[in-house]
C-alpha positions as CSV (number, residue, x, y, z in Angstrom):
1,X,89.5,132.3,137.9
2,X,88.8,130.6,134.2
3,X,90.9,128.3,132.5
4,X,91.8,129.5,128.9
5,X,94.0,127.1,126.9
6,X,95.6,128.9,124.2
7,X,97.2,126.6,121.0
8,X,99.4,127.9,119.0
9,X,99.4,127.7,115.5
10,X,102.9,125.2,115.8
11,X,101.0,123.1,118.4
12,X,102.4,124.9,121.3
13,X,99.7,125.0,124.2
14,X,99.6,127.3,127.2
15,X,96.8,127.1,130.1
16,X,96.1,130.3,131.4
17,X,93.5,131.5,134.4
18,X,92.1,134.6,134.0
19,X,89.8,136.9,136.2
20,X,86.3,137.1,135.7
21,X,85.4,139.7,133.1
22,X,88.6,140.3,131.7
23,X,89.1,139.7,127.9
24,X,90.9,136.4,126.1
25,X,93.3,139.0,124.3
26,X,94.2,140.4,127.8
27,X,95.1,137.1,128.7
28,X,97.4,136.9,126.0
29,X,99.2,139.6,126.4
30,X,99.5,139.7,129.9
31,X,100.9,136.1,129.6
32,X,103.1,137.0,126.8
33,X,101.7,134.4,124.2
34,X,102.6,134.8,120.8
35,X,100.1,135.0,118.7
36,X,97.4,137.4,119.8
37,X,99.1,141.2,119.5
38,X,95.8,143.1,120.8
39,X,97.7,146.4,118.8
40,X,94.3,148.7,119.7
41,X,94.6,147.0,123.3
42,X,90.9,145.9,123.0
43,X,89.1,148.8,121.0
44,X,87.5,146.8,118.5
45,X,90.0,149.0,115.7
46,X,92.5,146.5,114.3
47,X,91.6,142.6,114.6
48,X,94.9,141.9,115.5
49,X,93.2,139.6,118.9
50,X,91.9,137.0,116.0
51,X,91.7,133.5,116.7
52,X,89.5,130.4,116.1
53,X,87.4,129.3,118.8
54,X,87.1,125.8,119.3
55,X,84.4,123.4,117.6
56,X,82.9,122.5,121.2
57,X,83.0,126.1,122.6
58,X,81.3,128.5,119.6
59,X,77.9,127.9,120.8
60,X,78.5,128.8,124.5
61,X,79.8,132.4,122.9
62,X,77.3,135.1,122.3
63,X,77.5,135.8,118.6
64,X,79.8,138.5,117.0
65,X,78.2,142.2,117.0
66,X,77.9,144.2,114.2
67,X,81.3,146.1,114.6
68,X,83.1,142.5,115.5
69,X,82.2,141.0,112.0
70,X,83.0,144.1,109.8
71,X,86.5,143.7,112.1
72,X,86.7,139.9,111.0
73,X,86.1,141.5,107.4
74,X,89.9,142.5,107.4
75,X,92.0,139.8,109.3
76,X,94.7,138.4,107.0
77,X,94.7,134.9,108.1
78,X,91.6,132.8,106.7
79,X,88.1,133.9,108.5
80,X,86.5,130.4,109.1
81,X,82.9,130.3,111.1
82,X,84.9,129.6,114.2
83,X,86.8,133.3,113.8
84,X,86.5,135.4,117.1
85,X,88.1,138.3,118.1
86,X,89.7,137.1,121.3
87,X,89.3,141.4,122.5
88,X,85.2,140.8,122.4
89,X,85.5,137.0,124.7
90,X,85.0,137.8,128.2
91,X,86.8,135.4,130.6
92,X,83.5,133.8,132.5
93,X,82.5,130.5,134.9
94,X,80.4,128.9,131.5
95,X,83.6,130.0,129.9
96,X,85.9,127.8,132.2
97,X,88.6,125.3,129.8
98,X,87.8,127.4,126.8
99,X,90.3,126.5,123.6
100,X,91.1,128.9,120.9
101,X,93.4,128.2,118.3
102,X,95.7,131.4,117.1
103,X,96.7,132.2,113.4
104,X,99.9,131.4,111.6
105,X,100.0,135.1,111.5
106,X,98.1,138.5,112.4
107,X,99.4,140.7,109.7
């Protein structure tokens, strides 16, 4: 299991341990955490999963593909250089105590 700490945009926290492999959005939603809506359940079609992936983590994160930036293109809260789509993080041991911060909003 990974440790994924979730903030929310109020300042509410929530530590959650995920499997290995599965995806921060899953998280989310299993865990019912506002915040992250995952509406295309992880297809890489809606960027509804966005968050902001802490300052100390981004370089431990492969970089965004192709498809994950033209989604970032289109999330409504401001894209910063920290923006991920929390559907294309997979839940992994260098992973373990990740922070993300979630959006005021997804639409």
């Amino acid at each position: 299991m990974v440790a994924v700490i979730y903030v929310q945009h109020e300042g509410g926290r929530h530590e959650v341990d995920l499997p290995i492999g599965e995806t921060v959005m899953q998280g989310a939603v299993n865990n019912m955490i506002d915040g992250i809506l995952g509406d295309c359940g992880g297809a890489l079609a809606c960027a509804t999963c966005h968050c902001y992936v802490d300052a100390a983590w981004v370089d431990r994160l492969d970089p965004p593909s192709a498809a994950e930036n033209e989604m970032l293109e289109i999330v409504t809260a401001e894209r910063r250089a920290n923006s991920r789509l929390s559907c294309q993080i997979k839940a992994s041991q260098a992973l373990d105590g990740l922070v993300v911060f979630l959006p005021e909003s997804q639409f």
